[in-house]
KOLDREN-475476 format. One record per residue (C-alpha): x, y, z. Coordinates in pm, whole numbers, padded with zeros to 5 digits, always signed. Layout:
<tilos>
<tilo u="X" v="Y" w="Z"/>
...
</tilos>
This chain:
<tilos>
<tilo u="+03296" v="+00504" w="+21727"/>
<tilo u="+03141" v="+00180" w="+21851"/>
<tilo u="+03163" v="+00310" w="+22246"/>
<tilo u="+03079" v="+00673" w="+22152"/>
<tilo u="+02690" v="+00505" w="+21981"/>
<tilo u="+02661" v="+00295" w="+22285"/>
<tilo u="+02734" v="+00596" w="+22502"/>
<tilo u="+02468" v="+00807" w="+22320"/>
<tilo u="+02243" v="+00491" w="+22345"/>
<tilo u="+02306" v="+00449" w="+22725"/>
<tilo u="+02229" v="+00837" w="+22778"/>
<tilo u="+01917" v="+00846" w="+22554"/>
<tilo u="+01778" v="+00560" w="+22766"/>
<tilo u="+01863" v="+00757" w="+23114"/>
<tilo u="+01654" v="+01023" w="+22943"/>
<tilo u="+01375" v="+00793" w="+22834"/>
<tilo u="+01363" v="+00661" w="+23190"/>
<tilo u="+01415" v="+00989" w="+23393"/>
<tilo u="+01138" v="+01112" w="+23169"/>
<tilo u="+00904" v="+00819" w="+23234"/>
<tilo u="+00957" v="+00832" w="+23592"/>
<tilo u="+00889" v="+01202" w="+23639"/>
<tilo u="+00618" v="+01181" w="+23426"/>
<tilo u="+00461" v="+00905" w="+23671"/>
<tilo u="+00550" v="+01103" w="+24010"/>
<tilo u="+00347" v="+01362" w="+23814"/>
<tilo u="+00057" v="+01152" w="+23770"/>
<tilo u="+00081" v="+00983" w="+24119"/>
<tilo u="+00099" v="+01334" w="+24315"/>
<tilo u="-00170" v="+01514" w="+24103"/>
<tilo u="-00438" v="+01246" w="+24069"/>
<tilo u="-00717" v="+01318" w="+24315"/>
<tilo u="-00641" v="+01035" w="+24579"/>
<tilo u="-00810" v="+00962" w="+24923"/>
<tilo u="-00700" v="+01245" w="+25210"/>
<tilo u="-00784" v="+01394" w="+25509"/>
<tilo u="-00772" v="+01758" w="+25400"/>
<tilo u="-01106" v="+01812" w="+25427"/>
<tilo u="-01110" v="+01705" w="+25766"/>
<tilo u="-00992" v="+02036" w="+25940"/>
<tilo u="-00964" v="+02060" w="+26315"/>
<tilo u="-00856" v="+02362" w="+26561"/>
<tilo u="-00800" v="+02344" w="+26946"/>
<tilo u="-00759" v="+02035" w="+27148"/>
<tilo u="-00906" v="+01743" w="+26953"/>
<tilo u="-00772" v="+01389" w="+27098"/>
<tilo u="-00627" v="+01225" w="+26913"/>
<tilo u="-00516" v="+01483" w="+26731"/>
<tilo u="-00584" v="+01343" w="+26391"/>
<tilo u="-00941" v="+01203" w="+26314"/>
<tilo u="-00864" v="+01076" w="+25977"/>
<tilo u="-00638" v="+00806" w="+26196"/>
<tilo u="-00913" v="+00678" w="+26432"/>
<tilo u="-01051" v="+00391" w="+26402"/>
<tilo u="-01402" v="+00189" w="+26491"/>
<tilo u="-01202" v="+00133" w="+26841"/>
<tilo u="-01091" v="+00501" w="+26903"/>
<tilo u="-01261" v="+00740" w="+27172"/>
<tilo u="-01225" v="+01056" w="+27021"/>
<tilo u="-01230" v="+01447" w="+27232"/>
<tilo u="-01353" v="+01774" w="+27045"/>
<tilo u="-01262" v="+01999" w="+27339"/>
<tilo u="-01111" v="+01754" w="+27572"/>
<tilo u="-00866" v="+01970" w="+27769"/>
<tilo u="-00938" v="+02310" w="+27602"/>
<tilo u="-01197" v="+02407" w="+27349"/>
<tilo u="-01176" v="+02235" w="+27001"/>
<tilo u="-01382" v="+02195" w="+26656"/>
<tilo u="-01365" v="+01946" w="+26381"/>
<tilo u="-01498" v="+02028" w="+26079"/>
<tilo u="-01569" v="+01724" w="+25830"/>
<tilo u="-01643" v="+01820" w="+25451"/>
<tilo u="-01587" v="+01725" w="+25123"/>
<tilo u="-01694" v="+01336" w="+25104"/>
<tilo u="-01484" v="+01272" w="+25403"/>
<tilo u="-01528" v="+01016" w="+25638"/>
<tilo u="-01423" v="+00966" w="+26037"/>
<tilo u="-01500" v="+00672" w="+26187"/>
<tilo u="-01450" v="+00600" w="+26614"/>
<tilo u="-01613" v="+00398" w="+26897"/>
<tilo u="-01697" v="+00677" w="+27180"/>
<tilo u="-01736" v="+01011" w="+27084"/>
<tilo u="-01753" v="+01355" w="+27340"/>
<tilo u="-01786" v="+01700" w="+27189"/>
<tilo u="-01683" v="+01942" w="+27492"/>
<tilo u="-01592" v="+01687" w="+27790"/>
<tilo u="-01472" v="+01873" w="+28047"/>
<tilo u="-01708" v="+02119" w="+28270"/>
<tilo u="-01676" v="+02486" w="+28124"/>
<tilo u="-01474" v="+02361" w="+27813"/>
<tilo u="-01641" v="+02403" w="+27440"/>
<tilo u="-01646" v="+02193" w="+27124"/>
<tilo u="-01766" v="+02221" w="+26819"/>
<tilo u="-01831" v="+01973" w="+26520"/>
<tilo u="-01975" v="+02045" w="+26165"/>
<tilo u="-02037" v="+01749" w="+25921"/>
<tilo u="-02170" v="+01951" w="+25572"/>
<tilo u="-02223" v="+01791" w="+25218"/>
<tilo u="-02346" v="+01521" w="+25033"/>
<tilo u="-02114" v="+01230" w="+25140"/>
<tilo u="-01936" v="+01327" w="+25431"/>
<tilo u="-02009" v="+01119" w="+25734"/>
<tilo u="-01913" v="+01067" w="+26088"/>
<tilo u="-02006" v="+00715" w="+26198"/>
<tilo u="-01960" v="+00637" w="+26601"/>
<tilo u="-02019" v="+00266" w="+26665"/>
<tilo u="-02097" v="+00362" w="+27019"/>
<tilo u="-02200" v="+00677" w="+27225"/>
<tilo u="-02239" v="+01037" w="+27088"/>
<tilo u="-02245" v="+01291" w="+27349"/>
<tilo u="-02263" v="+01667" w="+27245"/>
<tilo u="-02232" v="+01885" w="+27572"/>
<tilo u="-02074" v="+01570" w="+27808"/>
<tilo u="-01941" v="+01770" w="+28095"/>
<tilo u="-01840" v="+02101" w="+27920"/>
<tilo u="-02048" v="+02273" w="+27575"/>
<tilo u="-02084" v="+02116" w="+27232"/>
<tilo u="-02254" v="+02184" w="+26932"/>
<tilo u="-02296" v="+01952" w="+26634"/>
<tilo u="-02423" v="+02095" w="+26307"/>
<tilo u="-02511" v="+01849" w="+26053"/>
<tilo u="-02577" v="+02066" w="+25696"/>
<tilo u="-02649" v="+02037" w="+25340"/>
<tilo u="-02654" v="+01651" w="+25309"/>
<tilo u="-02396" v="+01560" w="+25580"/>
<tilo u="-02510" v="+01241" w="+25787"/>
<tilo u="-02437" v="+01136" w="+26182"/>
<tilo u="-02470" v="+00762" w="+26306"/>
<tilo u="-02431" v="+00615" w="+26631"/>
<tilo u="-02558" v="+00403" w="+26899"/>
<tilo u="-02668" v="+00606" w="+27193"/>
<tilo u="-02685" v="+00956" w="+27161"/>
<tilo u="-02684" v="+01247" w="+27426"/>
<tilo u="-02748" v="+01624" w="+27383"/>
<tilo u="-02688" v="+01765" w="+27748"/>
<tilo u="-02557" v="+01447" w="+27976"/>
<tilo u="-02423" v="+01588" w="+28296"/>
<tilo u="-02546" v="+01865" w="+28516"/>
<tilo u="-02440" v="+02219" w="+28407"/>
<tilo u="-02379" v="+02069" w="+28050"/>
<tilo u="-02473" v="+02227" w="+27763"/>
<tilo u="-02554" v="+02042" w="+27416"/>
<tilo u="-02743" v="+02189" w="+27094"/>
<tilo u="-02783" v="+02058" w="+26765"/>
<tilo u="-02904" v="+02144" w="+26414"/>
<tilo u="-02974" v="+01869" w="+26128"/>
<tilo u="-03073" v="+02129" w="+25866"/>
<tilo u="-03137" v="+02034" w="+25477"/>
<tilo u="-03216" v="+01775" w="+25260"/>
<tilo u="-02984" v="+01458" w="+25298"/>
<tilo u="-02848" v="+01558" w="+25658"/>
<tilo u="-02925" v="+01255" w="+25882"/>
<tilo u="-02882" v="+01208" w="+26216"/>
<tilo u="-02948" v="+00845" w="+26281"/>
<tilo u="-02985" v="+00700" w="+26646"/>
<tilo u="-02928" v="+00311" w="+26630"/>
<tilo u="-03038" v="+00294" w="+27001"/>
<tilo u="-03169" v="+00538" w="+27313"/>
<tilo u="-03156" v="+00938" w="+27255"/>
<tilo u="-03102" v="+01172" w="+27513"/>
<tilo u="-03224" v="+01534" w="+27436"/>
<tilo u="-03098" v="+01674" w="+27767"/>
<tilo u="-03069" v="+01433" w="+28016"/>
<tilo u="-02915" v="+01622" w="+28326"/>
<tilo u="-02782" v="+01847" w="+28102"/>
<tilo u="-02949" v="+02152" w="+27823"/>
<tilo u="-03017" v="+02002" w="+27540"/>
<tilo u="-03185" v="+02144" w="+27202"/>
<tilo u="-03181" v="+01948" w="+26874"/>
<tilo u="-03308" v="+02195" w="+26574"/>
<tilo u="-03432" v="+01972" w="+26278"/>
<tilo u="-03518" v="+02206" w="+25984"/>
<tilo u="-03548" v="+02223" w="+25616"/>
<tilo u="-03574" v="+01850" w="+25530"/>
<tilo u="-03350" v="+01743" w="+25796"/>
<tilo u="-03393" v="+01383" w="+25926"/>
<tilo u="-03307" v="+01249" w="+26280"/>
<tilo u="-03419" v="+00921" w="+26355"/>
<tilo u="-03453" v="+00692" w="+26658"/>
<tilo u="-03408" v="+00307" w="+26660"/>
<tilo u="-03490" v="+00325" w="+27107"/>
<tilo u="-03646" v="+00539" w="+27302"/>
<tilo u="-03638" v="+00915" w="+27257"/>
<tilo u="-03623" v="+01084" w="+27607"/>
<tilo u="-03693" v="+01470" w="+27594"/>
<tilo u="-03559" v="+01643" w="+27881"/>
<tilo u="-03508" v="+01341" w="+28139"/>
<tilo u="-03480" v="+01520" w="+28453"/>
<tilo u="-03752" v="+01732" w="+28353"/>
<tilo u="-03607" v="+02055" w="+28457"/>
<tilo u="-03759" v="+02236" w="+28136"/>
<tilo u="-03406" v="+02261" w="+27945"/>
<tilo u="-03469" v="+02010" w="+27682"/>
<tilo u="-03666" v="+02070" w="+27356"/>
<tilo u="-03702" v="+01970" w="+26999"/>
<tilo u="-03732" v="+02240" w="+26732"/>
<tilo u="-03916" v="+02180" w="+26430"/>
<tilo u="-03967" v="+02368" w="+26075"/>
<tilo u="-03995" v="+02395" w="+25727"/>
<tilo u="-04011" v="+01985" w="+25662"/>
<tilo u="-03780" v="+01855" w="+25930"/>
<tilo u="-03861" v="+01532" w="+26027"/>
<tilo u="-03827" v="+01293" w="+26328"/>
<tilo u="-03873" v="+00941" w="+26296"/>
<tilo u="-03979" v="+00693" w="+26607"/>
<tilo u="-03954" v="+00309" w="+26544"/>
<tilo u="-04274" v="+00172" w="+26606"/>
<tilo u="-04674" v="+00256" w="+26476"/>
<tilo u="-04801" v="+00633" w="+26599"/>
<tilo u="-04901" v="+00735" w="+26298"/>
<tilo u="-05261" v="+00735" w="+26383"/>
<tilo u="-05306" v="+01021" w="+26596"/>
<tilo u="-05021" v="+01343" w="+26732"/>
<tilo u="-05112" v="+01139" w="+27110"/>
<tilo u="-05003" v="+00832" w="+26950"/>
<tilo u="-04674" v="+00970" w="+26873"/>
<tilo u="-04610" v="+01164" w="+27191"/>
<tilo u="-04724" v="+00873" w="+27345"/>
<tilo u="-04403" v="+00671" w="+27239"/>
<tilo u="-04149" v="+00941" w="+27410"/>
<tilo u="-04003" v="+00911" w="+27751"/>
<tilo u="-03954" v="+01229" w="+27986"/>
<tilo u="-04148" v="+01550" w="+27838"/>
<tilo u="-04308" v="+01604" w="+27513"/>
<tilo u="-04157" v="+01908" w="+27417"/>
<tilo u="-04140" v="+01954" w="+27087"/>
<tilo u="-04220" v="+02267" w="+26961"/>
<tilo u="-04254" v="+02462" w="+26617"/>
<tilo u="-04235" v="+02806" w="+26515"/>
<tilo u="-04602" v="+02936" w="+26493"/>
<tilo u="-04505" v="+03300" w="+26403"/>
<tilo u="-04412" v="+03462" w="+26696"/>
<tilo u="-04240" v="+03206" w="+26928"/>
<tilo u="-04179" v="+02837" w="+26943"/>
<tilo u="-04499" v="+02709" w="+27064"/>
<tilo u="-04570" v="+02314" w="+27186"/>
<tilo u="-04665" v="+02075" w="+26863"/>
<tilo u="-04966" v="+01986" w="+27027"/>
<tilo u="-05117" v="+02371" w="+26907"/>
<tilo u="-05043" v="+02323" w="+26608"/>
<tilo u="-05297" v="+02182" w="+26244"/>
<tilo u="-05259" v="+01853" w="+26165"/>
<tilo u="-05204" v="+01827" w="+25770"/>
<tilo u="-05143" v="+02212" w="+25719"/>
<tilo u="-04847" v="+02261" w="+26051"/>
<tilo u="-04752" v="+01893" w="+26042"/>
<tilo u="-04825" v="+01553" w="+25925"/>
<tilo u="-04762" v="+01189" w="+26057"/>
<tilo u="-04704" v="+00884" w="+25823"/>
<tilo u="-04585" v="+00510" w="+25900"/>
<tilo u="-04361" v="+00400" w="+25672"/>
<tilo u="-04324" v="+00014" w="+25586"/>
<tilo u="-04037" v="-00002" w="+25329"/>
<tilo u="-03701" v="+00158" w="+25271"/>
<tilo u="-03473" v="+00260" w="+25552"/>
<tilo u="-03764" v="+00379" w="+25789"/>
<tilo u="-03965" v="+00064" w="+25754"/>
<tilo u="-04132" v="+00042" w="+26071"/>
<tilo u="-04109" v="+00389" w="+26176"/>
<tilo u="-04343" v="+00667" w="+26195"/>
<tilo u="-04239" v="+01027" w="+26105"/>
<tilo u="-04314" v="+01343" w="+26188"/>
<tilo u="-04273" v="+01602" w="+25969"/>
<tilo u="-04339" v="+01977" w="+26010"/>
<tilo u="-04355" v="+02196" w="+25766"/>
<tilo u="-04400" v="+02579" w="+25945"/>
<tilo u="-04110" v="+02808" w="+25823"/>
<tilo u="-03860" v="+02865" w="+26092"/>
<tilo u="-03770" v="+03186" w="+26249"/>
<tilo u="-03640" v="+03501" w="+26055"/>
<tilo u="-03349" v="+03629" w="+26211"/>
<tilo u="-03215" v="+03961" w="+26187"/>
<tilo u="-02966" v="+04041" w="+25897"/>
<tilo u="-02849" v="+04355" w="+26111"/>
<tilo u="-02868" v="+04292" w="+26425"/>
<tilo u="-03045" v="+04620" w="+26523"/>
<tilo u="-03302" v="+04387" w="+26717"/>
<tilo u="-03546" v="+04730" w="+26835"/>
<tilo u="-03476" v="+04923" w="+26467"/>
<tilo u="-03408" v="+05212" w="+26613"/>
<tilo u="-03162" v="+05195" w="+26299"/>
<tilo u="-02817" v="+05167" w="+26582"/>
<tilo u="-02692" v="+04862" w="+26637"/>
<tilo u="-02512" v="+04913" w="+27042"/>
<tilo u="-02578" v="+04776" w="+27435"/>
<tilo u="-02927" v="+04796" w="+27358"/>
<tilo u="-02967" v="+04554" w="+27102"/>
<tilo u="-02736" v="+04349" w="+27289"/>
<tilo u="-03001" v="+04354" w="+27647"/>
<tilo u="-03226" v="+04308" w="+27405"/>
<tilo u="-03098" v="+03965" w="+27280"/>
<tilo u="-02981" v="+03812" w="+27620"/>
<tilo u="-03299" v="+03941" w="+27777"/>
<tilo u="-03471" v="+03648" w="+27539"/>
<tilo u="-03126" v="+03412" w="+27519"/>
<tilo u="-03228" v="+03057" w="+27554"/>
<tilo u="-03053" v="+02790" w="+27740"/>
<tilo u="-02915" v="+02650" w="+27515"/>
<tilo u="-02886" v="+02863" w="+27260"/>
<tilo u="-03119" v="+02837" w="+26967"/>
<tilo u="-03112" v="+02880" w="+26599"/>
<tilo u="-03270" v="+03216" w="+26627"/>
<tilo u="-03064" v="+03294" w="+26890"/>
<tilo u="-02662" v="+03237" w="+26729"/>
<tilo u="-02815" v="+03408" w="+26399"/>
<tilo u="-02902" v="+03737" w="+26594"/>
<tilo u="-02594" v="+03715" w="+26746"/>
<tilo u="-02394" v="+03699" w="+26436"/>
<tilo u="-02604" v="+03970" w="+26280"/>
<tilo u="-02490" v="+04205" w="+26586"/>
<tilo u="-02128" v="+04151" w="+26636"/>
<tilo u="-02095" v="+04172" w="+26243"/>
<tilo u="-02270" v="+04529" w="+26297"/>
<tilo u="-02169" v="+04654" w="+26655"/>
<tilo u="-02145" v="+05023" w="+26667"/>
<tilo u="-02302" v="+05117" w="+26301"/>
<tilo u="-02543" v="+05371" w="+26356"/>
<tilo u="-02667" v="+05376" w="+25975"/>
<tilo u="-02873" v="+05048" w="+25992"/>
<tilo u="-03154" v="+05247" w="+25841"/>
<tilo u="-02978" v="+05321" w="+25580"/>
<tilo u="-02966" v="+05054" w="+25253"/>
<tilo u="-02697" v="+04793" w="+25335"/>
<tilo u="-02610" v="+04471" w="+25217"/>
<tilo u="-02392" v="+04350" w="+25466"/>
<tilo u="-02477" v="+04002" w="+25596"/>
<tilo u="-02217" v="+03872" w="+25846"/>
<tilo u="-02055" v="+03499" w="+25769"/>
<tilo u="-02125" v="+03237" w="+25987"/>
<tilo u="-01895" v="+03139" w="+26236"/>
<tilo u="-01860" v="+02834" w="+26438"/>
<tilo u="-01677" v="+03053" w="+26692"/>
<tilo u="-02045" v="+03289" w="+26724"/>
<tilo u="-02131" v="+02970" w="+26846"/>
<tilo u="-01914" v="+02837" w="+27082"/>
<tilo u="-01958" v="+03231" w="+27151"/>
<tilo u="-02345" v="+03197" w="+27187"/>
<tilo u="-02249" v="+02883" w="+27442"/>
<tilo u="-02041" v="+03085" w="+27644"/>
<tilo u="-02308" v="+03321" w="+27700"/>
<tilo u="-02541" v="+03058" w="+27773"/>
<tilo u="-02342" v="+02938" w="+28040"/>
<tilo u="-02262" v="+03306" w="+28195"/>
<tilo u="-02665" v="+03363" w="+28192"/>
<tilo u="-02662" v="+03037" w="+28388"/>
<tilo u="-02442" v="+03121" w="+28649"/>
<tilo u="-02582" v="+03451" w="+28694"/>
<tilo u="-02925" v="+03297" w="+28733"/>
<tilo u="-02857" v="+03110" w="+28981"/>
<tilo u="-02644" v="+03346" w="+29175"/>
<tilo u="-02991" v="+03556" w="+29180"/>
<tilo u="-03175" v="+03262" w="+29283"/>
<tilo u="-02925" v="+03174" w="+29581"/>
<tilo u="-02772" v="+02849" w="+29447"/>
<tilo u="-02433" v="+02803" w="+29453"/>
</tilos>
């Protein structure tokens, strides 16, 4: 009787234990935990997983074939050199969105290095680096939008908004880029690099041009072209009302001590939510002449959200007609919208004789 109680003993511990131990592999594998989950990539990214790299790692977004990294959800990725589409005619795409989620690189961050890149920084998502470049080679492409509150693109040293490249960096709806250097717009002043400001985006310069709209152009190498929406068409910030179109202020505490900032407050451009671009209530070939007869190189805000609109719509004939359809974004409409910049290119300068 003695070995049968011990037996019962021995098996009600094994019980006790298996029961404790599954319950704790429950609690390990269900707790929320660090992970790279939220960092989601397609294509050819190098190396392949960015939750791996390190302050030391050079990291590709469309290295040998088009790529796109998209970093959410309070996640962080964290390299040395960064290149979003490196080689000629190759795309890449990055998106950083939300409160929290941040892609530091402690050196250069080129969007549009040989190939086409795009970097969207969204709804609280921040960018740091050293050096950064929008457009660096010839026949690159680069364009970027830092749009709403939070979203940060911060330049520890010289900025490149196309150097022999396109470049375009949109900066809308309480977006922030700032410059620790010198901000260079459009370096080989070919007219293919602008800034694009509205509805409270903000750039900050280190250094005191607060007193005057000359003062702060005044501090930028290259051209001055930065432009906001006045209605009809992006028009140069020197047209536009000091206090009602923009304002400049010189801040001397908090993380922009030393810096001036301006901030423009114009709405930005409504895009179609149809894409019937003439309303003559079809949305076909028309629409689409229409669009690449005004396509800017590269591609602007206004620009990929028309081009959405239309491929979402292509062939309706109704668009007069009550509808609520509103196509998603897409980061492929704009790798999309890049790849049409670069075929307007070509044919450009197969009209104008240049090889």
């Amino acid at each position: 009787m003695q070995t049968t109680r011990d037996q019962h003993c021995h098996t009600g511990n094994a019980y006790v234990y298996t029961t404790l131990f599954l319950a704790l592999c429950f609690l390990l594998f269900s707790f929320p935990r660090p992970s790279h989950a939220a960092i989601v990539t397609t294509g050819d990214v190098d190396p392949d997983d960015p939750g791996t790299w390190t302050r030391n790692t050079s990291g590709h977004i469309g290295y040998m074939a088009d790529g796109t990294m998209d970093i959410d959800n309070d996640s962080d990725v964290s390299n040395y050199y960064s290149y979003i589409g490196y080689h000629s005619s190759l795309m890449g795409a990055v998106t950083v969105d939300g409160a929290g989620s941040t892609w530091t690189s402690n050196g250069v961050l080129n969007v549009g290095y040989k190939g086409n890149g795009t970097l969207d920084i969204t709804s609280g998502g921040t960018v740091s680096n050293s050096r950064g470049y929008i457009g660096y080679s010839p026949r690159s492409t680069g364009a970027v939008t830092v749009d709403g509150g939070g979203s940060t693109w911060a330049n520890g040293g010289e900025f490149f908004v196309g150097r022999y490249g396109n470049g375009t960096l949109n900066i809308t709806a309480d977006g922030l880029v700032s410059v620790a250097e010198t901000l260079t717009i459009d370096y080989d002043e070919n007219g293919d690099g602008f800034i694009n400001m509205a509805t409270g985006g903000m750039l900050a310069l280190d250094g005191d041009g607060h007193g005057s709209l000359g003062d702060f152009l005044a501090m930028i190498s290259g051209t001055d072209a930065i432009r906001y929406w006045d209605g009809l068409d992006w028009a140069h910030i020197t047209s536009a009302t000091l206090g009602s179109d923009y304002t400049l202020s010189y801040s001397d505490t908090g993380d922009l001590a030393g810096y001036t900032v301006l901030t423009v407050n114009t709405p930005e451009p409504a895009a179609s939510t149809d894409g019937d671009l003439n309303g003559d209530g079809e949305v076909n070939g028309s629409d689409l002449n229409l669009l690449l007869s005004g396509f800017e190189s590269p591609p602007s805000l206004l620009n990929t959200l028309n081009l959405e609109a239309l491929l979402g719509n292509y062939g309706r004939t109704d668009m007069n007609e009550s509808s609520d359809t509103v196509p998603e974004p897409s980061s492929c409409v704009g790798l999309l919208a890049l790849c049409l910049t670069g075929l307007l290119a070509r044919r450009r300068r197969k009209m104008q004789g240049i090889s």
